[in-house]
Each structure stands twice: as C-alpha cells, then as structure tokens.
C-alpha positions, 0 to 999 in steps of 0.5 A: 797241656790242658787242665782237663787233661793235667796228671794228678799226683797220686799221692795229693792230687795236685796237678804234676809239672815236669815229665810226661811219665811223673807219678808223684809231684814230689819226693816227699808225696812218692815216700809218703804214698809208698809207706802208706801202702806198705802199712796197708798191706803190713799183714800180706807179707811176701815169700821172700820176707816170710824167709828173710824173717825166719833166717834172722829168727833162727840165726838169733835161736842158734847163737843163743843156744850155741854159746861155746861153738858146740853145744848139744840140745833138745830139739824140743827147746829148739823148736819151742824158741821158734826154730824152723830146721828147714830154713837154712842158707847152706850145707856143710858135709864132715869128713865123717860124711854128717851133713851139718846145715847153716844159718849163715855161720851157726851150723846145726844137725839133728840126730837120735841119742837114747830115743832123743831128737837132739841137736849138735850146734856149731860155729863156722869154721875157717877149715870147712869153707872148701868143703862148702856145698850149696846143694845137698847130696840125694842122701841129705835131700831124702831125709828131709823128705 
C-alpha cells in the first residue's frame, strides 16, 4: 500500500499496519477514542441507560424504606426520594388478588387509607416465585393508565 492511500488511526492519525478492516493502530488508541466519545456524549443518555438508572435509584429508595420486609409508607416520602412507580421489573398477583410490582426483590403497591396515597412495601419471597407473572393482567395494565 501506498502512502497516499495509508489507513490513518482514527484515534492518532498514525499510519495502520495489519488488517484491512483495522480502525485503530492500537488497543490503547480504540479505549481511548471510546472513552473520549462517551465523555462527549455524557449528556445524550440512551433509553436503556435512562431505565437501568432508575431500576438501581428505586431499588435503593425501596430498600431503605423497607427495612422490616414490610413497611407502610406515604407515597409522598417515596416520591420526594426520587421514586418512579412505573419503572419496575415484575408483577406479583396475592392470593387475595393485589398486584404487587417489583424492582428486582423489593415489591411495592399503592393504595388509599383515609384519603391517603399510601404504599405497602415488601421483600421477596421464596413462596411467590410460582406465582411470578411477567405481564400484568388488563385489570393491573387499566389502572395504570
């Protein structure tokens, strides 16, 4: 290959040796420009980030509130901390026919006592695992409409 044509490292500009389909002369100059481009684009987060985010934010919230495995709280203190309800990972339907909604192990339902938006934090147990519903029922699914 001639120099006119020479692939350059798009991290250094150096010339690449090596493979025809090289981007990078090195390990060192792919991590760098990598990092460089995430730092760029640090304010531009994706979708999946946005929710993996709140998953690890409300996960955190729900255990520091739940410290007994069952805890009632305002929803209000929820909701101060940074709480989103609507970002969950799972459903859990009682016998009793409640449907508790998961982050992970922390389980949480709202609900009205004495004109009160309250919530009933809980831990996960071994004895609801068959019970495990992925999608919620269209009764669960039109109340959160």
């Amino acid at each position: 290959m001639n120099k006119e044509n020479q692939k350059l490292c798009k991290a250094c500009a150096k010339p690449i040796f090596g493979r025809k389909d090289k981007i990078y002369c090195d390990a060192y100059c792919r991590s760098n420009f990598q990092y460089k481009k995430s730092k760029i684009s640090k304010g531009k987060k994706s979708l999946h980030e946005k929710i993996a985010k709140q998953l690890r934010k409300n996960k955190q919230i729900l255990k520091k509130f739940n410290k007994s495995g069952k805890t009632i709280i305002q929803e209000s203190e929820l909701l101060t901390a940074g709480f989103n309800p609507s970002i969950f990972t799972h459903y859990w339907e009682s016998k009793k026919g409640n449907q508790y909604r998961f982050v992970y192990e922390q389980g949480f339902m709202n609900f009205i006592e004495k004109n009160k938006a309250k919530y009933i934090l809980i831990t996960w147990q071994e004895y609801m695992e068959p019970q495990l519903k992925a999608k919620p029922s269209k009764r669960t699914y039109n109340k959160l409409k």
